[in-house]
C-alpha positions as CSV (number, residue, x, y, z in Angstrom):
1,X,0.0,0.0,0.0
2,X,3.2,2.2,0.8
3,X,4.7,4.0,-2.0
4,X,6.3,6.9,-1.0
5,X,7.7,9.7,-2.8
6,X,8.9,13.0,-2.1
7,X,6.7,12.5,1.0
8,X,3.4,11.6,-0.2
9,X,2.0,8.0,0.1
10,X,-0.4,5.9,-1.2
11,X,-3.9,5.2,0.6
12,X,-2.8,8.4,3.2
13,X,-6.3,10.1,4.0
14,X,-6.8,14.0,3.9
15,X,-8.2,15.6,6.8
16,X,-7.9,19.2,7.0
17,X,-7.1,22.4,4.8
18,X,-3.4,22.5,6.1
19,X,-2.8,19.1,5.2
20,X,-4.2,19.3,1.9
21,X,-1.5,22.1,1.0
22,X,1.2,20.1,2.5
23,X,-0.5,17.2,0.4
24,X,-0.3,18.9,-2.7
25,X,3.3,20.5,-1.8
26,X,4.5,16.8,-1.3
27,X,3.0,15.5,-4.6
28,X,4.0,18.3,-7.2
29,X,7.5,18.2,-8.6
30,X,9.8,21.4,-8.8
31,X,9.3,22.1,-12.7
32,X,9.3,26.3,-12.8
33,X,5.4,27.6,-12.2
34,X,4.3,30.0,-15.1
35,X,5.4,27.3,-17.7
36,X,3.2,24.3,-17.7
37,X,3.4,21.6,-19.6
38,X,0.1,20.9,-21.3
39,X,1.2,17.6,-22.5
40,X,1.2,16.9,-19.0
41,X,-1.7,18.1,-18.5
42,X,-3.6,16.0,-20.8
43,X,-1.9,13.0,-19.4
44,X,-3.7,14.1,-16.1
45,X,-7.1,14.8,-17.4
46,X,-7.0,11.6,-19.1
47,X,-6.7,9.6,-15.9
48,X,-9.5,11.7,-14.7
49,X,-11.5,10.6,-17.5
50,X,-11.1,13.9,-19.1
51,X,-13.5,16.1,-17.0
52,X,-12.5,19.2,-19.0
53,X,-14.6,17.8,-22.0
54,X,-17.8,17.5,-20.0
55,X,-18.0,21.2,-19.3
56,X,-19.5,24.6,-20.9
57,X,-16.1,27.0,-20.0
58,X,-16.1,30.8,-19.7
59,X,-12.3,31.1,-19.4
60,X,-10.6,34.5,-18.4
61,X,-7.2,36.0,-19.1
62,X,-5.7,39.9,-18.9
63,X,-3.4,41.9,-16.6
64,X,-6.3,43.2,-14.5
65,X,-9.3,42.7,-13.1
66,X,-9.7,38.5,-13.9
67,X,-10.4,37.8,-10.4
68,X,-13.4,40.2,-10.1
69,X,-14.9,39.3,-13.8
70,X,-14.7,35.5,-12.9
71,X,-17.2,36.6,-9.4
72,X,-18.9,38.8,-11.8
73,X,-19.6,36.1,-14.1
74,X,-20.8,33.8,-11.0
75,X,-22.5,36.2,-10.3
76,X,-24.5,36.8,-12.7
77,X,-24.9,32.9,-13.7
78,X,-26.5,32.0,-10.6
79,X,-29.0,34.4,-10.3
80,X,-29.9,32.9,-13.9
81,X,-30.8,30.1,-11.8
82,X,-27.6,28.0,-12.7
83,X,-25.0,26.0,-10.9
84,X,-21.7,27.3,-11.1
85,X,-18.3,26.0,-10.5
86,X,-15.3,28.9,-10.4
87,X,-11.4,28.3,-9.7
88,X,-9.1,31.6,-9.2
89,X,-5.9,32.3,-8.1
90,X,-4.0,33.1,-5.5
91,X,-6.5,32.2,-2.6
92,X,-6.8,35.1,0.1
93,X,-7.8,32.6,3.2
94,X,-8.0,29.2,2.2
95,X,-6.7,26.6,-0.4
96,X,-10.5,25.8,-0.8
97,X,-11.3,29.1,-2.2
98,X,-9.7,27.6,-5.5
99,X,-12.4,25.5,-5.9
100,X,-15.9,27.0,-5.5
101,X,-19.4,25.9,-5.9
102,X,-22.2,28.1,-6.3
103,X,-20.4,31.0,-5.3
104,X,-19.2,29.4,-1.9
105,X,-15.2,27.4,-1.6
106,X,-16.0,23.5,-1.3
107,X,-16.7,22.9,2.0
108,X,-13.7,21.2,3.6
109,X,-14.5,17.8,4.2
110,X,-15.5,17.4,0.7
111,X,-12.4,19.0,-0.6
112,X,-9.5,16.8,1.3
113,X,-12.0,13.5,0.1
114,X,-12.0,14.9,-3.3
115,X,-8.4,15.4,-2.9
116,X,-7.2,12.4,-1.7
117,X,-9.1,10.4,-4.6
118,X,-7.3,12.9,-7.0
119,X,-4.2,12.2,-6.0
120,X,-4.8,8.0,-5.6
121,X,-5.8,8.8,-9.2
122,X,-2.6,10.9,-10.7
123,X,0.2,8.8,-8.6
124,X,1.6,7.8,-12.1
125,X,2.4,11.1,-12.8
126,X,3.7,12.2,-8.9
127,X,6.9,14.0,-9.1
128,X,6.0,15.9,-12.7
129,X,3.0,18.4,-11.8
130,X,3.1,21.4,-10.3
131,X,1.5,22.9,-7.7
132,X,-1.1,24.5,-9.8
133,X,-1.7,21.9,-12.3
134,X,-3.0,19.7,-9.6
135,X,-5.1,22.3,-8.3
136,X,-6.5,23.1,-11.7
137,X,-6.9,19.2,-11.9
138,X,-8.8,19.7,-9.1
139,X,-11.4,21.9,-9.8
140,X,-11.9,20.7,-13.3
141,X,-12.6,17.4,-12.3
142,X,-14.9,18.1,-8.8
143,X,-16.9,20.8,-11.7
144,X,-17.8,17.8,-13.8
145,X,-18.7,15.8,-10.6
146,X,-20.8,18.0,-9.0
147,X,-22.2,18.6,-12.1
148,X,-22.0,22.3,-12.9
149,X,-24.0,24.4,-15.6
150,X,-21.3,26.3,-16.2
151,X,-17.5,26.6,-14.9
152,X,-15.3,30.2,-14.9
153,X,-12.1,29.3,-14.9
154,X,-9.7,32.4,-14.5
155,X,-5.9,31.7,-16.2
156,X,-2.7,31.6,-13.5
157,X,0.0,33.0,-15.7
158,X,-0.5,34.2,-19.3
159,X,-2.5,31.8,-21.7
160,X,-0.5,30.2,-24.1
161,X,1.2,27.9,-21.4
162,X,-1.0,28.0,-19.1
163,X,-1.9,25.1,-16.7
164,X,-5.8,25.9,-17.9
165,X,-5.3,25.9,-21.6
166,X,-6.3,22.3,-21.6
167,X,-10.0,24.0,-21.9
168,X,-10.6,24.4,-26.1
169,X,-14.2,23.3,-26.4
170,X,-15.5,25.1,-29.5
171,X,-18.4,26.4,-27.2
172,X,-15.9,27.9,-24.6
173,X,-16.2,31.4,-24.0
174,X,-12.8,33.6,-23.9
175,X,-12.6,36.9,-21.9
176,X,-9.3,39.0,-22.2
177,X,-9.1,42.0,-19.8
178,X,-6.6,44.6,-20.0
179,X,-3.2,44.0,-20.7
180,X,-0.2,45.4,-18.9
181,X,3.4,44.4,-18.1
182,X,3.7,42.0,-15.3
183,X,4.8,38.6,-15.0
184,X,7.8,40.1,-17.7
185,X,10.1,37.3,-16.5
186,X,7.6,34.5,-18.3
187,X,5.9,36.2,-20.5
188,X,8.0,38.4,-22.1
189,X,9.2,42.3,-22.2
190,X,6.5,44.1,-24.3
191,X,3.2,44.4,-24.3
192,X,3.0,42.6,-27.8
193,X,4.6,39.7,-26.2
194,X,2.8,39.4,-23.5
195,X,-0.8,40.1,-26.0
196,X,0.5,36.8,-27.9
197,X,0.8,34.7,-25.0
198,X,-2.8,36.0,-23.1
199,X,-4.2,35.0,-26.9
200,X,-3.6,32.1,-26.6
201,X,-6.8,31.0,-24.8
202,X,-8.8,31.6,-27.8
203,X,-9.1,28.4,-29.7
204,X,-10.8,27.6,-33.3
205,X,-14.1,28.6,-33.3
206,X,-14.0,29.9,-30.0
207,X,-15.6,33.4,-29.5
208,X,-13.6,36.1,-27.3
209,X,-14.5,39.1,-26.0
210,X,-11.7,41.6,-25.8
211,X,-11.5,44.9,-23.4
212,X,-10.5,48.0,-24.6
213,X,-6.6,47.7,-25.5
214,X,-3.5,49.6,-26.8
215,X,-4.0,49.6,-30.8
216,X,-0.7,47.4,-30.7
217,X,-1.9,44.7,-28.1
218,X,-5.5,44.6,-29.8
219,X,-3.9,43.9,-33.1
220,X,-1.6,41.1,-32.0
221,X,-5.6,39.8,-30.6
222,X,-7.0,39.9,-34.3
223,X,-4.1,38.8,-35.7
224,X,-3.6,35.2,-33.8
225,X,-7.7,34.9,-34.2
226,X,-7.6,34.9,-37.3
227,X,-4.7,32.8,-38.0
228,X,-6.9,30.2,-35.8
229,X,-10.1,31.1,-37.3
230,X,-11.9,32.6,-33.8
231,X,-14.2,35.4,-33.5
232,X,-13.6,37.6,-31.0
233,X,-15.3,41.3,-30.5
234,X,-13.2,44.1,-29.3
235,X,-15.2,45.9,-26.9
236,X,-15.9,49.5,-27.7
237,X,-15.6,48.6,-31.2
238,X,-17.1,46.8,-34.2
239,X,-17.8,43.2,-33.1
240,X,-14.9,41.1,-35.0
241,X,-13.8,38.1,-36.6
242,X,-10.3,38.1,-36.1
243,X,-10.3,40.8,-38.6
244,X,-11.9,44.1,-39.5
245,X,-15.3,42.3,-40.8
246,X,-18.8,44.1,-40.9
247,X,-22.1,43.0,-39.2
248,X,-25.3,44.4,-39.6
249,X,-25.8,44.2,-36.3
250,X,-24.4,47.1,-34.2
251,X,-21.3,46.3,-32.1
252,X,-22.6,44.2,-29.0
253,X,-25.3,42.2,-31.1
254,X,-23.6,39.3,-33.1
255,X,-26.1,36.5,-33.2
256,X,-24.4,33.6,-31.7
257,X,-23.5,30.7,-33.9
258,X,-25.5,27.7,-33.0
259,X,-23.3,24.9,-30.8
260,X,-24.2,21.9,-29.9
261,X,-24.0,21.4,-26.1
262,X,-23.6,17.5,-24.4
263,X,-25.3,18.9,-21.3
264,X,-29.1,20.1,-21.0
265,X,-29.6,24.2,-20.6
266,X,-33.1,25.2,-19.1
267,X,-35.5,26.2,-21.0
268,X,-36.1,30.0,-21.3
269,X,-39.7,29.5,-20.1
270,X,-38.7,27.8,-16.6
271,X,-36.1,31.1,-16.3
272,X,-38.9,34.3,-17.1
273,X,-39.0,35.1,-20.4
274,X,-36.8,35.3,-23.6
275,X,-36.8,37.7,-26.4
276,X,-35.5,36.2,-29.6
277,X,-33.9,39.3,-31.0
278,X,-30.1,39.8,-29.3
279,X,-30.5,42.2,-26.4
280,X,-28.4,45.0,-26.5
281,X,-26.0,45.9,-23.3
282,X,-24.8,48.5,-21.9
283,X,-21.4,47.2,-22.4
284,X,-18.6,49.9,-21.3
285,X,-21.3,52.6,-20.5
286,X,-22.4,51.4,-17.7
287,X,-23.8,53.6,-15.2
288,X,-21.2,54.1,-11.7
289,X,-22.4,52.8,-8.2
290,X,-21.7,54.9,-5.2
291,X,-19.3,52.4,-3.5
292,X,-18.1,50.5,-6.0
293,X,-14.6,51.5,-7.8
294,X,-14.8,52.6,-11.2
295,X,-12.2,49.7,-12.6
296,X,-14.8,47.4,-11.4
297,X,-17.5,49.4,-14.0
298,X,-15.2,48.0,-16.6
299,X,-15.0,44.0,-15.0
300,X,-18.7,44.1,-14.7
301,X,-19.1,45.2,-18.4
302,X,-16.8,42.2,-19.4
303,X,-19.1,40.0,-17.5
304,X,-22.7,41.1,-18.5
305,X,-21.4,40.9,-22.2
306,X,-20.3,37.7,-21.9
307,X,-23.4,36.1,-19.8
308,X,-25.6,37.7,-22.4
309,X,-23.9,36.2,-25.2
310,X,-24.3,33.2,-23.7
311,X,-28.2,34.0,-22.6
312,X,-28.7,34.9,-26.6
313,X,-27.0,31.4,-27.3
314,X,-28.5,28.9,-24.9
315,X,-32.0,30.7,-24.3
316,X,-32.3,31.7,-21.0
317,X,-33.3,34.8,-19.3
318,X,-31.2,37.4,-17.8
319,X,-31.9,38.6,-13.7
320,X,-34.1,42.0,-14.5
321,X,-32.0,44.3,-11.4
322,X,-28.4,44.1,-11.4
323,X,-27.6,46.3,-8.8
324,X,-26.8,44.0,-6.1
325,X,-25.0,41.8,-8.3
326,X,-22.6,44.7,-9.0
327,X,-21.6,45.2,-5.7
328,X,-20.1,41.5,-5.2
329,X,-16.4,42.3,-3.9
330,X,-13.9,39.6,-4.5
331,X,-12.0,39.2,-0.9
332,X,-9.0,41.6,-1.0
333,X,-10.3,43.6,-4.1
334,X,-10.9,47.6,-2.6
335,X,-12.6,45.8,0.4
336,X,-13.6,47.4,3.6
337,X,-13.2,46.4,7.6
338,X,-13.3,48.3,10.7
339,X,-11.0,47.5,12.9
340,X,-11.0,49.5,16.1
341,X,-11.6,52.8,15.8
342,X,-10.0,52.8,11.6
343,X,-11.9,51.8,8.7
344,X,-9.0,50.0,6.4
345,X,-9.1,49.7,3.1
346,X,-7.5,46.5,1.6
347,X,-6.5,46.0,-1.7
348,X,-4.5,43.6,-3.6
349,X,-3.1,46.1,-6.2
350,X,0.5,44.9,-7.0
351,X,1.5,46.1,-10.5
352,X,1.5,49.9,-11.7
353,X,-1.5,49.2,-13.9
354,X,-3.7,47.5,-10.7
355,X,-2.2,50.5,-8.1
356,X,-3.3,53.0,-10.6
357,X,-6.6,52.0,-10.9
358,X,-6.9,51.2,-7.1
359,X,-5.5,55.0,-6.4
360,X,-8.2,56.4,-9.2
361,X,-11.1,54.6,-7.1
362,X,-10.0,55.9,-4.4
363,X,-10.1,59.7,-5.5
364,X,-13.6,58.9,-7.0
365,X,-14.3,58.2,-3.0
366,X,-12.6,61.2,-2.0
367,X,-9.7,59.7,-0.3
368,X,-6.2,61.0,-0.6
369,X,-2.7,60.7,1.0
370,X,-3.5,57.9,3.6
371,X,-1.0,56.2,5.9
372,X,-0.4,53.2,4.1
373,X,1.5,49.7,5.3
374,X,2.5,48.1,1.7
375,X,5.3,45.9,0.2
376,X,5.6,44.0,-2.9
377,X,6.4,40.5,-3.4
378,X,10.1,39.8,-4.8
379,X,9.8,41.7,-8.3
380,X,12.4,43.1,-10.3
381,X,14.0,46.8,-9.2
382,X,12.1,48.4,-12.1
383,X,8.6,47.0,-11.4
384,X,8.9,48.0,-7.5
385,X,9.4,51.8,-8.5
386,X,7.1,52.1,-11.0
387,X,4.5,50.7,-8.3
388,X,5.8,52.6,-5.5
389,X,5.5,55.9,-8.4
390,X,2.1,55.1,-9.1
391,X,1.1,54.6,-5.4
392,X,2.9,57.7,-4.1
393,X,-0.4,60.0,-4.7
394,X,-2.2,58.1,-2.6
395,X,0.1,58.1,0.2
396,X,1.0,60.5,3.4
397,X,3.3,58.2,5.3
398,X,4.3,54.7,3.9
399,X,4.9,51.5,6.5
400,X,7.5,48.6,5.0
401,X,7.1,45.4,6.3
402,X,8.3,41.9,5.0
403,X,6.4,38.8,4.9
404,X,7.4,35.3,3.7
405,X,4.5,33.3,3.1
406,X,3.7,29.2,1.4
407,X,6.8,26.7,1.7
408,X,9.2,24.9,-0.6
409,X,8.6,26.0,-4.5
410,X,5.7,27.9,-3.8
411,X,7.6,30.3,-0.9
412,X,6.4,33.9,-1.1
413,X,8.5,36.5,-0.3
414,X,8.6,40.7,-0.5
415,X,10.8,42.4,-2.0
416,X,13.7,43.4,0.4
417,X,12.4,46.4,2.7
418,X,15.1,48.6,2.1
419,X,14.2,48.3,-1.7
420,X,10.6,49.4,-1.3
421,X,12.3,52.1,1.2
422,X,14.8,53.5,-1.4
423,X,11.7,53.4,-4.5
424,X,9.6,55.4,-1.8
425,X,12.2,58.0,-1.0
426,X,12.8,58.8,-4.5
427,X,8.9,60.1,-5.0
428,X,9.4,62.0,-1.2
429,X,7.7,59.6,0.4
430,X,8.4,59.5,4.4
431,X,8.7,55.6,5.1
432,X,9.3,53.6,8.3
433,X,10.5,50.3,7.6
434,X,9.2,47.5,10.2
435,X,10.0,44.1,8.9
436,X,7.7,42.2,11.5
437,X,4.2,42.2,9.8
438,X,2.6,42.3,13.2
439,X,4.4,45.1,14.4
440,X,3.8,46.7,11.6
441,X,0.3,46.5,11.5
442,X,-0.1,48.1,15.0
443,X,2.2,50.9,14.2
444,X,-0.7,51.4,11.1
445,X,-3.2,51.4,13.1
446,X,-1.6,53.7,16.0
447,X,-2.2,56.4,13.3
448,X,-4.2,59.1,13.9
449,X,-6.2,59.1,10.7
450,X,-9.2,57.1,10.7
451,X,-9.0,55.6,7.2
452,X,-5.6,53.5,6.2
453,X,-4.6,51.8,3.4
454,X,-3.0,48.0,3.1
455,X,-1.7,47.5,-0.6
456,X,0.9,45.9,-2.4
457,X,0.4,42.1,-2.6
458,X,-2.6,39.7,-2.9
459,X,0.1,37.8,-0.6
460,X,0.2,40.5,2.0
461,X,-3.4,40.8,1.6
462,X,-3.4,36.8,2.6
463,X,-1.4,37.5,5.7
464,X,-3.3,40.4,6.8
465,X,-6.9,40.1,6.3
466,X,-7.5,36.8,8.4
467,X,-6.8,39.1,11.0
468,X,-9.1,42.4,9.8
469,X,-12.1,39.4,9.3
470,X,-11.6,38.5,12.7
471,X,-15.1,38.2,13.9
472,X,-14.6,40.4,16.9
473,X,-13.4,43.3,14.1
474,X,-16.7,42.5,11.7
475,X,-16.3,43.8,8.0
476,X,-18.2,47.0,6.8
477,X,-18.2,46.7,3.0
């Protein structure tokens, strides 16, 4: 029954969260995250049976905003009266929260048995996966058990190479949100490069929808879909087929090519009614809600397009008041607490194009120059000033700590304090570098102002707001 390797045996029994990671940690092998191999991949589905194949795929790429378009489009697919599976990356709390059903993370019991069957089940390829391949593994095969409607999966790194990019169902649905630079050292130095690799998700006859790009990045877009012979629609523009085609619809209204589906969709007349003719979106126009930042006007937009294409396609009704739906806050995305006598503001930003739009929402609020605790995760010098740049307007006195977070492989760790320090001084910043994270967070909130701010990292975030969701410190969204 024993078969040990690299600490994981055969017939062992998952019990809890922590010992799922550790679990995982011990089966994956060492191959370089941000490059998976998809011939690996495949070998892994197949011993699942291929789960991938049994399920109707909105799939979600970009820069920014992927997280909050995937709960968009959960959103908005279960109040359409659907099940929904959803797997997104990194998880804020819990390894669970990579796999969720109907809007909640698989409840743990359910997740270490589904685990520890996985794993039984892959042992022939032990040693070879990485840590996300098995998790995306995961979630693709518990969607097609639990039967979901429909599954969002949101993309780790890129596209091309991409542990999810086992997903090319012609029915799939492709989303592409903005691109900027990040990831630079996998996915290349330009924005063109890293457009090529993020279009790779579109597959033939696929259909994409595209936000509003750089005229360079949205023609690398067209280019590759055509080459492949996908449509995709550029939003803000004329809908597309990877080329500058005509419709005689306006842009937003392409009729949906008929697909044939392997799973039963609900009528329209069990879901309130349908009309026939495409309905026309508000798209990009959509109208601000107090409390909600304007980036996430543009991730909604992305969503309601696609779940309306789909509603056009598989006849069923849309939800008639969206407003509630718009105000679903991934954890760690501009996202409120009190704690004490401060309201904090947490936010995940960690590129110049994320802290940009996170210092834009928070003008639109009428909040400037806060004391801040922030850091970035290891990144290279030029990245970490051109964060720290775009961050500076937003803050009055800047807090450094350090964290190191995850084990082996996967460590996380900042970027050295006196890095971050240096990049801060530069805009005239005054900074106070504390590398305990505990520490830090008390000198934060020994502040006089009421509001703070705690950006930098989705791996900070991780560290810190298990302890602002404490439920003696309630959240105040």
């Amino acid at each position: 029954m024993e078969d040990p390797v690299l600490g994981w045996s055969r017939g062992v029994q998952i019990r809890t969260l922590d010992d799922a990671l550790e679990a995982v940690f011990a089966f994956a092998g060492v191959r370089e995250s941000g490059h998976s191999s998809l011939a690996v991949m495949n070998q892994a589905l197949s011993l699942l049976g291929n789960p991938q194949n049994q399920l109707r795929v909105i799939h979600i790429t970009g820069t920014s905003g992927k997280t909050s378009t995937s709960y968009y489009v959960q959103g908005l697919l279960q109040a359409c009266g659907f099940r929904t599976g959803m797997t997104v990356s990194p998880h804020i709390l819990t390894l669970n929260e990579r796999v969720q059903i109907d809007g909640s993370p698989l409840a743990e019991l359910a997740f270490c048995s589904y685990l520890t069957q996985l794993l039984e089940q892959l042992m022939p390829l032990q040693g070879q996966m990485t840590y996300f391949e098995v998790i995306t593994c995961l979630a693709l095969w518990v969607f097609e058990r639990e039967q979901v409607d429909y599954a969002i999966v949101e993309v780790g790194i890129g596209g091309t190479r991409d542990a999810t990019n086992v997903l090319t169902r012609p029915d799939k649905i492709a989303i592409i949100g903005p691109i900027g630079l990040d990831h630079t050292d996998k996915l290349g130095s330009t924005l063109t490069d890293i457009a090529a690799q993020k279009a790779g998700i579109l597959h033939p006859g696929s259909f994409g929808f595209v936000a509003p790009q750089p005229p360079e990045v949205r023609d690398v877009i067209l280019a590759y879909a055509k080459t492949i012979g996908a449509t995709v629609e550029v939003l803000g523009d004329s809908t597309l087929q990877g080329k500058d085609a005509t419709s005689n619809q306006p842009p937003g209204m392409l009729s949906p090519p008929p697909v044939m589906l392997p799973k039963a969709v609900p009528p329209a007349a069990e879901l309130g009614t349908w009309d026939q003719k495409p309905a026309k979106t508000n798209r990009l126009h959509v109208t601000q809600l107090d409390g909600v930042p304007a980036y996430q006007t543009h991730n909604w937009a992305m969503a309601l397009e696609a779940v309306t294409y789909l509603s056009q396609r598989d006849g069923f009704a849309l939800p008639e008041d969206f407003t509630q739906l718009r105000r679903i806050t991934p954890p760690a995305r501009f996202e409120w607490f009190t704690f004490g006598d401060h309201r904090v503001l947490l936010d995940g930003a960690h590129s110049p194009q994320k802290v940009t739009s996170l210092v834009e929402a928070m003008r639109a609020v009428g909040l400037t120059r806060l004391p801040t605790l922030a850091t970035l995760s290891a990144a290279p010098s030029e990245k970490i000033t051109q964060t720290i740049e775009a961050l500076a307007p937003a803050v009055s006195r800047l807090i450094i700590p350090e964290f190191r977070l995850g084990a082996g492989a996967k460590t996380k760790v900042s970027a050295p304090a006196h890095e971050v320090a240096q990049a801060a001084a530069d805009q005239g910043i005054p900074t106070q570098v504390i590398p305990n994270l505990g520490e830090a967070i008390q000198a934060l909130l020994s502040e006089e102002s009421d509001t703070v701010l705690i950006t930098g990292s989705l791996y900070l975030a991780a560290l810190v707001r298990p302890l602002l969701a404490n439920p003696e410190n309630p959240e105040t969204a």
